[in-house]
Every structure is written in structure tokens, then in C-alpha cells.
N, C-alpha and C positions, 0 to 999 in steps of 0.2 A: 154506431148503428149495428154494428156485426154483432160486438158483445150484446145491443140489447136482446138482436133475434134471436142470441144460439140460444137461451131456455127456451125458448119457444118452440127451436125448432130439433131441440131435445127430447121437448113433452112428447113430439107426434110419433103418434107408433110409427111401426116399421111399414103396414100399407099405408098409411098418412104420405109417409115422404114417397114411398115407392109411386103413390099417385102424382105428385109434386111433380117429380123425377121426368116422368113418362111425359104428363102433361105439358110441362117445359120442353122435353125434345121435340114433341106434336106439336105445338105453335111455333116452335123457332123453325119447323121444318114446312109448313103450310105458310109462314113469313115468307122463307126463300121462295119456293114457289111462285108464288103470286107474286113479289117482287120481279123475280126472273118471267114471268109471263106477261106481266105489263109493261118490262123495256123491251121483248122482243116483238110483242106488238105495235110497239109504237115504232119502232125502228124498219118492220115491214111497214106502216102506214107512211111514215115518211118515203120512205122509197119511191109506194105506187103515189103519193103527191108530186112529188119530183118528176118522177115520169108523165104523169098527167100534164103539169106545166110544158113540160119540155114541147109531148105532141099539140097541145095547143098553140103553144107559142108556135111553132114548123107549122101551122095550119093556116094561122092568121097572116104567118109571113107569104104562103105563097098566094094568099087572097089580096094582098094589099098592095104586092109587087109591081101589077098591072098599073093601077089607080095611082100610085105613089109613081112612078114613070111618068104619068100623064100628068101629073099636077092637080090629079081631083080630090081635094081635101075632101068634101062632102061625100062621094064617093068612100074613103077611107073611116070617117066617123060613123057611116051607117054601119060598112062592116066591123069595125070596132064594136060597137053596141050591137051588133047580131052575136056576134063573138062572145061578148061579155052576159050576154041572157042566163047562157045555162048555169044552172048550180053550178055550185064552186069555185066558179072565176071569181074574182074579188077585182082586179085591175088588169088593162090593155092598155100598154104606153106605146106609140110612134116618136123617134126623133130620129131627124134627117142626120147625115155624112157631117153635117157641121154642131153634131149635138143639139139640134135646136129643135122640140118640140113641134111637132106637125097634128097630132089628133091623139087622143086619148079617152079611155072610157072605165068608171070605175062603180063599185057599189057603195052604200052611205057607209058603212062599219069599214074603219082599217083596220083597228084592233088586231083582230083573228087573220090576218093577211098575212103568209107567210108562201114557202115555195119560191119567188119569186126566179125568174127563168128570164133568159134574153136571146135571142134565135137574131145575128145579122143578116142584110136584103143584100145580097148581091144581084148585078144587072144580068140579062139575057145573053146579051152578045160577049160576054167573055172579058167585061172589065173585071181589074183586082179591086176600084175603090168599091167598097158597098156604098149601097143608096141610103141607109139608114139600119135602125135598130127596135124591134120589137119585145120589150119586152112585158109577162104574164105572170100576174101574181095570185095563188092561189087563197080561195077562203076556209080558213083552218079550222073555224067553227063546229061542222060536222066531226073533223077527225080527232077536236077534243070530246065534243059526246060520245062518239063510239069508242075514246079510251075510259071515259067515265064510267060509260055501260060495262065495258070490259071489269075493268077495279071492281062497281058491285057485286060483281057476277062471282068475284074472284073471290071479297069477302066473303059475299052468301055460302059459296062452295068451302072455301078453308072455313067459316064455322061451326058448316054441317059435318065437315070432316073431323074438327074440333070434338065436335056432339058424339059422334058417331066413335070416334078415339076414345072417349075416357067411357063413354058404356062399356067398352070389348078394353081398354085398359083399368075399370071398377071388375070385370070379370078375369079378367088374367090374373088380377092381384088379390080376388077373393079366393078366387084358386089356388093360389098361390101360398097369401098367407094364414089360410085354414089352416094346411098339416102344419107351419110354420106354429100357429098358435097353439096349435096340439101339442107339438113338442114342447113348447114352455107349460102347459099346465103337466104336461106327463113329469118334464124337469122339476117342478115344484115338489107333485107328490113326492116322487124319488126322495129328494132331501128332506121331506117329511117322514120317510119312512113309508109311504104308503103304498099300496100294491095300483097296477097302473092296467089302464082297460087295452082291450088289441087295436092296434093300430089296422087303419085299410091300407092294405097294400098291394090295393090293385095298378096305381097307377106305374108305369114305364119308363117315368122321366127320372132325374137325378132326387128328384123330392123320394120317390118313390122304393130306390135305391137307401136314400136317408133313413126315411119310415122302417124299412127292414132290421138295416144297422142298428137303429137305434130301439127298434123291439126286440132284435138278440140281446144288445147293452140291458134292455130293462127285465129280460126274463133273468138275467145270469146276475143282474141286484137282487131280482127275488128273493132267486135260488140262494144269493149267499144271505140276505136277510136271514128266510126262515132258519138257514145253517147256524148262524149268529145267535138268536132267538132260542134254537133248540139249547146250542152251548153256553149260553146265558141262563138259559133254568135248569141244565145241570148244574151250574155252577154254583148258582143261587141255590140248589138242594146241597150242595157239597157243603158251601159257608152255613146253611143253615146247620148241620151237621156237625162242623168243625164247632160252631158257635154252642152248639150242645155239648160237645165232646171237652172244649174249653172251659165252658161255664162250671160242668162236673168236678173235672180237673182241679178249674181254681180253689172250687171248693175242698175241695180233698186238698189242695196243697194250704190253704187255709186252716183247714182242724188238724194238719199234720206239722204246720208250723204254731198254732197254737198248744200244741200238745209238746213241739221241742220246745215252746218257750217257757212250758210249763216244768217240764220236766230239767232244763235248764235254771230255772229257778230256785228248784226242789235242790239240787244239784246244790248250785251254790249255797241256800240256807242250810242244808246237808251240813257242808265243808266252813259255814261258820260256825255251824252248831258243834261240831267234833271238835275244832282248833280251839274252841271255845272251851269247850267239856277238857279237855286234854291238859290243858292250862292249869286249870286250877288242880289235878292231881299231882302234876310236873313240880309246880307251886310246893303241895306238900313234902313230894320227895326231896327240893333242895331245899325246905325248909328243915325237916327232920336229919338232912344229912348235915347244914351250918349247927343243930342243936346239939347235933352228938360230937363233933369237936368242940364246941363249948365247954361242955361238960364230964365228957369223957375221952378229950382227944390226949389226954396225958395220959392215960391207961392202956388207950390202944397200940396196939402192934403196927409194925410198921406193912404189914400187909394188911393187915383192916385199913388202913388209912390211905393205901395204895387204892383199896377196892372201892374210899369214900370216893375218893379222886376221880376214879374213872366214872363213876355214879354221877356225882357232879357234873362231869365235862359231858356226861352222855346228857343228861337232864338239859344244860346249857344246848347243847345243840338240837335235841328236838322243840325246845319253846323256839330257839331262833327258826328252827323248819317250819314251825306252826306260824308266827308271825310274819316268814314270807309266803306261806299260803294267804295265809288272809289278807296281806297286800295285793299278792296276784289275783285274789278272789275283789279285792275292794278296785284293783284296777280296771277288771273287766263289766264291772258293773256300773262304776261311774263316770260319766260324764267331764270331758276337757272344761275345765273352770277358768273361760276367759280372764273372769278377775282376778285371777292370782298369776296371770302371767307378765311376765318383766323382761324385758331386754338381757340377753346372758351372753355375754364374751364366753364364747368357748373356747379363746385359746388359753385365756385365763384359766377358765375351769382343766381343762387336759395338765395343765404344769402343777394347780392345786391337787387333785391326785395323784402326780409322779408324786408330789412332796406327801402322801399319806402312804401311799405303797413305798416309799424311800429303801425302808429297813428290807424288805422283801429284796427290789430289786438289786439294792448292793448284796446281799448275800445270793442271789443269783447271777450276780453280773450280767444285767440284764440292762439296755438304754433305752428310752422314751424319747420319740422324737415326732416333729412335726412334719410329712412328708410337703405339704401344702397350708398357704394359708385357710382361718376356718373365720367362717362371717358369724356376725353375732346373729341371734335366733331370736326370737319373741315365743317365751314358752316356761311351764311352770319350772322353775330351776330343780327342785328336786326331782323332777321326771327325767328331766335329761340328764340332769346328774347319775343317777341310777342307770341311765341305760350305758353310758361310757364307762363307769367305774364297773360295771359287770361285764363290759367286754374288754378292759385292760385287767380287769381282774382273772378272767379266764385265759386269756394269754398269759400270766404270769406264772398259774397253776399247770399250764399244758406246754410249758416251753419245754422245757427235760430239758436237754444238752444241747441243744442251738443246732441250724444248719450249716453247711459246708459250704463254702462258694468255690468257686473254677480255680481259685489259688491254695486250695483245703485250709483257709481261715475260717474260721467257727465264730456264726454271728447269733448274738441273741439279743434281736432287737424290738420293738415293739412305735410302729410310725401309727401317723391319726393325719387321716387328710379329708379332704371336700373339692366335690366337681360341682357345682353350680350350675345347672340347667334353666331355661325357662322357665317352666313349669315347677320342676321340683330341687332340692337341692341333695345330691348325694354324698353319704360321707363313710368313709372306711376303718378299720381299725385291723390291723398288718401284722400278722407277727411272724418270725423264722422259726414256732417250735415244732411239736411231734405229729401236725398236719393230721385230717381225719380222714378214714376211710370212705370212700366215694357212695355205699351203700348205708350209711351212716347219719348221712347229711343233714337229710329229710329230717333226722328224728331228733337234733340237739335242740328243736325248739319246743319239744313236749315237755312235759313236767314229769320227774322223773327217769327221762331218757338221757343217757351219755353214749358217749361214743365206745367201740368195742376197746380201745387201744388205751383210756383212760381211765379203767378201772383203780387204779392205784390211787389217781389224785384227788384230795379232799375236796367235796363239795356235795352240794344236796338234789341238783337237777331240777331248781327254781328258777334259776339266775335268768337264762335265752330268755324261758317261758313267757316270766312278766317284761324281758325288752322288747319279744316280738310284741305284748298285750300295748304297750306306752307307746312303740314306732306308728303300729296301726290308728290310736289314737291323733296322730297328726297326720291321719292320709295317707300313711306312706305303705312299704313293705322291707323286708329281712332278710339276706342269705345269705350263704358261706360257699365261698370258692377256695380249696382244701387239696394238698397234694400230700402223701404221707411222706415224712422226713424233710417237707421243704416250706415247712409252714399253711396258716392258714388266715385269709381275709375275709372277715364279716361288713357286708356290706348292708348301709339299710339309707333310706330316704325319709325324708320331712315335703310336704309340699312348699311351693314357693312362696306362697302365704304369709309363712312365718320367720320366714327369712328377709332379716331388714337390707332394702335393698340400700344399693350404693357402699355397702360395704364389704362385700365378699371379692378375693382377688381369684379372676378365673384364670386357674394352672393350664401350661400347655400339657404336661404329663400328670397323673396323679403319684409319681414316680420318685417325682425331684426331691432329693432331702433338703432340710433345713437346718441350721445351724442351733443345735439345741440352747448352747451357752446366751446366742443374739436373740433368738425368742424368748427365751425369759427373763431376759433385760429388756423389753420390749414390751412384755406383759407384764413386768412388773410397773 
């Protein structure tokens, strides 16, 4: 029953139940009342009945005293039935000293006969036995209608009070919940946004107090609205603004990157067209110089033959200079060719070029070693090829005389490791030689750039260039951490991508040597 009413008694506004409310306490409190007024009426009626008995019964006893002394029954029944006349009596009983009925007088109805009263007849002369026993029973009739009359009186009155309560409790609660309602349509606007009319605040009570509070609250929303408002169409002229100044912008960075990528272009066709052109004169001069030993290398001197020599090996080295342009030129322009990549054991690969640089490093006494194991890769093999073999190859060229260690033993060694990260996999290439100058660094991966301290050793200033062009090509990036006389480490990255996982062992140090002799019994 409770859960059926509570929607119900959900739905009702707030003066719905306030009427409810009020209304309930008005009938329970005009209940009381009139409860309480019709037992203490009735409780004074019983009283003056009781009393009434009592002097009636005292009245008949001193009338019957005489008569009852003398033996006049008939005497005693008239005055019984005088006795008995007036309203209200209901019964007059007589019975003698030995309980035994003597004279009585009653009305038709017992019904309503209540009161009942008994007054003992003591004799004249000062005996203790009584002569007998009167007793008066009252007829109750009247004093139930004047309680009846009382109760209607009582209803009429608590429903006029009823009546009269919920007119002045419909106006206390119209009163009431007006500014109440006010406040919720003004609450509405508000979270609408909307601007809110003045409240009256004339009244003195707590509402009125409220009304106030809450038209400070709604002028100081205004004020920050319209505040809001204003800094909203600054803002919106700002973005408008920024979105013009952008739009300009892009466009400018737009024809200014259509213009690098043009001129990048040019660039590159440039640098095929020359390697290109270059070639074929190159061509001629070492073909003219293989035709004049042919033909007249038995005539020449042995300084003409010295000067073919050098001609030659200078020719030989600029076609090789021109062909790694145009690789570093073909690297940067093409695209990683999924299809030609294969699974490559790099530690295989690192041991197959110790064994092509062999001759080199035993005439240096120089060792190859693996500082860490190296996981196989998924990638074109001659790319990666090319990038290792050009950084053991530039160790080899820049080692000079090996560094010193804390025991002044002189090391010239050259380790190849790999740290394995989540994302990407890093790998190193070590070496103890003539280390580069700190202002230098930047610049060994340009083409044509060498370091200040290298000028002596052979090489053409391709090699970094196209490893930095091949690293970036798998995500990664390039750099050299370089101390002068204490060697130098290039470090570059591959993403994890292409790193077959499950195979790579991750090192606590990149530090720890390996046993050259067991690794390449192990890779073989």
C-alpha cells in the first residue's frame, strides 16, 4: 500500500501536500477536541444524575418513614407514585429490615434506567436496626439526548472549523508557495541562461529574506553571464583571426613546401644527371689510359707509367664516388621494398665482415668482437649490410694507434652490441680510436663532411650520409657519442617492428664482452 501511494504522493506539488499536511493536523486536532468535550460532558451529567438520585432517594425516605412505622402500605405506594411522577425518575423501590419488598413504583421503559441510589430508613427514637431500604433509579433517556445534541453540535462546529481551516490554510499556502514557485521558474531561467524579472521584496518574513538572497544570486549570474558572453565573442573574434592567420599560413607553408619539394627534386635529378654525365667521360679516361699500355706501355717511362697509375686510381675513385652518390641519391628517394625483406641473423652478418676486412685488421691489430647478443631483424639485407660494414669500416680507417687503459695497455678494438627496448631496438658499433671532436659531431653525417682530426684518412664523406639515409628508412635515428683519444660510439635504432621478437637476448650492460672465438663457433 505505501509503495502504491508514494507516486502518487510524489506527483503532488509542494502546496498539494502542504494542504494534505495542515489539513491532517486541523481534523486530528478538532478530533481531540470534541472527543475531550464529549467525555467531560458526560462525566459532569453523570455527576448532577447521581446527585439527583441521591436527594430524591433522602426525600422519599423521610416521606415514608412515618407511614412505614405505622404499617400503611397504601399510604407508602401513593407516596412512592407521587415521588415517581416527575421526569426523570425511572424507579422507587421500598424493602423492609428483612429485605422483603414493601411498595414500589416504576415507569414502562428500564432500558435507560440508570443512577440507581439507595438512602437506609433509620427509626426516630434512636435505634441502630434500620426500618428498611429506599432505593431511586434514575431515567437516563434525556441525558443520552442532551449527549447526542452535545456530539452534533461538536461535529457541526469542528466542520465548520474544518471549512473555515483550509480557506485560511488554501491562503497561507497560496501565500506561501507563490514566491516559492517564483523561485523555481526564476531557477529554470537561470540554467537556461536566461535573464530573470525582479523579484517583490516587500515581504518581512523568512520568504522575503529568501527573495532578496536569491535576487543578489540572480543579478551576480547576470553580471557574470553577460561577462562570459562578452569573453566569448572576443574569443570567437580571436579564433576567427587565428583561423585566418592559419589558414594564410598553411597556405604559405604549402607553396613553400611544394616549392622544397620541388626544388628537392631538381636537386636530385641534378645530382643523377652529373654522376651520370661524369661517368661516361671517367669511362673514357680509363679507357684511353688501359689503350696506352696496350700499345705503348713497353715504350713508356717509368714515370709516364707512374703518372698512368695515378690517373687510373684517381678515375677508379671518382666513378666509385659518383656510384655512391647515386646510391645515397637512389636511397633517399626510394621507398623500403617490403618484398625484398628477409629474416638476417646479424651476428652472422658482423663475423662475415670481420672475415672481408680480415687483411685490414691483422695489419692493424685490430679485434672484432661482440659486446652483446644481436637478434635477427626482418629487413633488406643489403641495407643493413651497408649500414654495419660502413660503420666497422670507419672504425677501422679512424682507429690510429688504439687507446690507453688505467694499466697503459693499448687497446684497438672494435665490439657491435644491441639493447632491445619495447618499442625500438638499439644497436652500437664501439671503437678505442682517434675519437672526434665535440664540435664536429653534428657534421659526420653530411655528405662530404669529416671530422677536423681525420683529414689524413682515406675516404670520400658518403659513407654516415647514406647510413644516416637507410637507419631513418626503418623509423629509427643516428648518433655519435665521441671522446678525443678514447674512442668513439655510433649509435642508431630500427623500430621494433622489425625486430623478430622472441629472439633477441636483452643485456644487463651494453658493456659485457663476448667471447669472440664462441660466437663464431656459434654463428657458424
Amino acid at each position: 500500500m505505501r509503495r502504491a501511494l508514494a507516486p502518487v504522493f510524489r506527483s503532488i506539488g509542494l502546496g498539494g501536500k502542504l494542504m494534505l499536511a495542515t489539513t491532517g493536523v486541523l481534523l486530528l486536532t478538532v478530533s481531540l477536541c470534541g472527543f475531550g468535550i464529549r467525555w467531560e460532558a458526560g462525566r459532569q451529567l453523570d455527576a448532577m444524575l447521581a446527585h439527583q438520585a441521591r436527594q430524591s432517594a433522602e426525600a422519599v425516605a423521610l416521606a415514608v418513614s412515618e407511614p412505614l412505622a405505622a404499617g400503611d402500605v397504601d399510604r407508602i405506594n401513593d407516596i412512592l407514585h407521587s415521588a415517581s411522577a416527575p421526569a426523570g425518575v425511572g424507579f422507587i423501590r421500598l424493602i423492609d429490615s428483612n429485605n422483603r419488598p414493601v411498595a414500589s413504583a416504576s415507569v414502562a421503559d428500564y432500558e435507560n434506567v440508570v443512577h440507581g441510589t439507595s438512602v437506609v430508613l433509620l427509626p426516630d427514637r434512636g435505634e441502630t436496626s434500620p426500618m428498611g431500604t429506599i432505593t431511586v433509579g434514575l431515567d437516563t433517556a434525556g441525558h443520552d439526548a442532551a449527549l447526542e445534541k452535545i456530539e452534533a453540535r461538536l461535529i457541526v462546529l469542528g466542520l465548520a472549523c474544518c471549512a473555515l481551516g483550509q480557506v485560511l490554510i488554501s491562503l497561507f499556502v497560496r501565500q506561501t508557495s507563490r514566491p516559492l514557485a517564483a523561485f523555481e521558474r526564476a531557477s529554470r531561467k537561470i540554467a537556461q541562461g536566461e535573464s530573470v524579472d525582479t523579484f517583490d521584496l516587500r515581504r518581512t518574513d523568512i520568504l522575503g529574506d529568501l527573495g532578496r538572497s536569491f535576487q543578489h544570486m540572480a543579478d551576480e549570474i547576470e553580471r557574470q553571464r553577460q561577462s562570459v558572453q562578452r569573453v566569448n565573442s572576443e574569443l570567437a573574434q580571436v579564433n576567427r583571426e587565428l583561423e585566418t592567420r592559419i589558414a594564410h599560413r598553411t597556405t604559405q607553408l604549402e607553396t613553400a613546401n611544394g616549392r622544397l619539394a620541388g626544388e628537392i627534386a631538381e636537386k636530385e635529378d641534378f645530382l643523377r644527371a652529373i654522376s651520370h654525365d661524369l661517368n661516361a667521360p671517367l669511362r673514357n679516361i680509363a679507357g684511353m689510359v688501359t689503350m696506352l699500355r696496350r700499345k705503348a706501355g713497353d715504350t713508356l717511362s717509368d714515370d709516364t707509367l707512374h703518372r698512368l697509375d695515378r690517373i687510373e686510381k684517381n678515375v677508379e675513385h671518382e666513378m666509385d664516388l659518383i656510384n655512391e652518390l647515386l646510391e645515397l641519391s637512389r636511397i633517399k628517394t626510394r621507398q623500403t621494398d617490403f618484398a625484398e625483406m628477409e629474416l638476417v641473423n646479424l651476428e652472422q652478418m658482423v663475423w662475415d665482415l670481420r672475415g672481408m676486412f680480415e687483411s685490414d685488421l691483422r695489419e692493424k691489430h685490430i679485434e672484432v668482437s661482440l659486446a652483446t647478443a644481436l637478434p635477427k631483424v626482418r629487413c633488406e639485407r643489403p641495407r643493413i649490410r651497408q649500414v654495419l660494414q660502413n660503420l666497422i669500416d670507419n672504425a677501422i680507417k679512424y682507429m690510429g694507434d688504439g687507446s690507453l687503459d688505467d694499466n697503459g695497455v693499448v687497446h684497438k678494438t672494435i665490439s657491435v652490441g644491441c639493447v632491445v627496448r619495447p618499442n625500438e631496438a638499439e644497436f652500437f658499433v664501439r671503437d678505442t680510436g682517434k675519437g672526434i671532436a665535440a664540435e664536429d659531431i653534428d657534421k659526420v653525417f653530411y655528405v662530404f663532411r669529416r671530422a677536423s682530426n681525420h683529414g689524413d684518412a682515406q675516404g670520400k664523406g658518403v659513407g654516415l650520409a647514406s647510413v644516416k639515409s637507410i637507419v631513418e628508412t626503418y623509423n629509427g635515428t643516428i648518433w655519435a657519442e665521441s671522446e678525443l683519444g678514447k674512442g668513439t660510439t655510433f649509435r642508431f635504432t630500427i623500430n621494433a617492428k622489425y625486430v623478430e621478437a622472441g629472439l633477441a637476448k636483452q643485456p644487463t650492460s651494453d658493456a659485457a664482452p663476448i667471447n669472440p672465438a664462441s660466437v663464431s663457433a656459434d654463428a657458424a
